[in-house]
C-alpha positions as CSV (number, residue, x, y, z in Angstrom):
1,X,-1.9,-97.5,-34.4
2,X,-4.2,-94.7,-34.2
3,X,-5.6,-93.5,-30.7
4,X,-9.5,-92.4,-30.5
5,X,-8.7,-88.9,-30.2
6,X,-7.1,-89.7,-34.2
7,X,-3.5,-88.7,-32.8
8,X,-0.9,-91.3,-33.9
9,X,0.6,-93.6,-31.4
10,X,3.0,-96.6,-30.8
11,X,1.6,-99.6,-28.7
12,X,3.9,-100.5,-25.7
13,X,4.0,-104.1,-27.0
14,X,4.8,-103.0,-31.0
15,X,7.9,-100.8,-29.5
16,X,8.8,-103.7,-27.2
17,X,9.4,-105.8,-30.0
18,X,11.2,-103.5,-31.8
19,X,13.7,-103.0,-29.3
């Protein structure tokens, strides 16, 4: 999802359920 600042990030629960 995209951060305010417009940099891309990964939310810690999207990258949880990845793992």
């Amino acid at each position: 999802e995209f951060s305010p600042d417009g940099q891309f990030i990964a939310s810690a629960d999207r990258d949880f359920k990845i793992r």
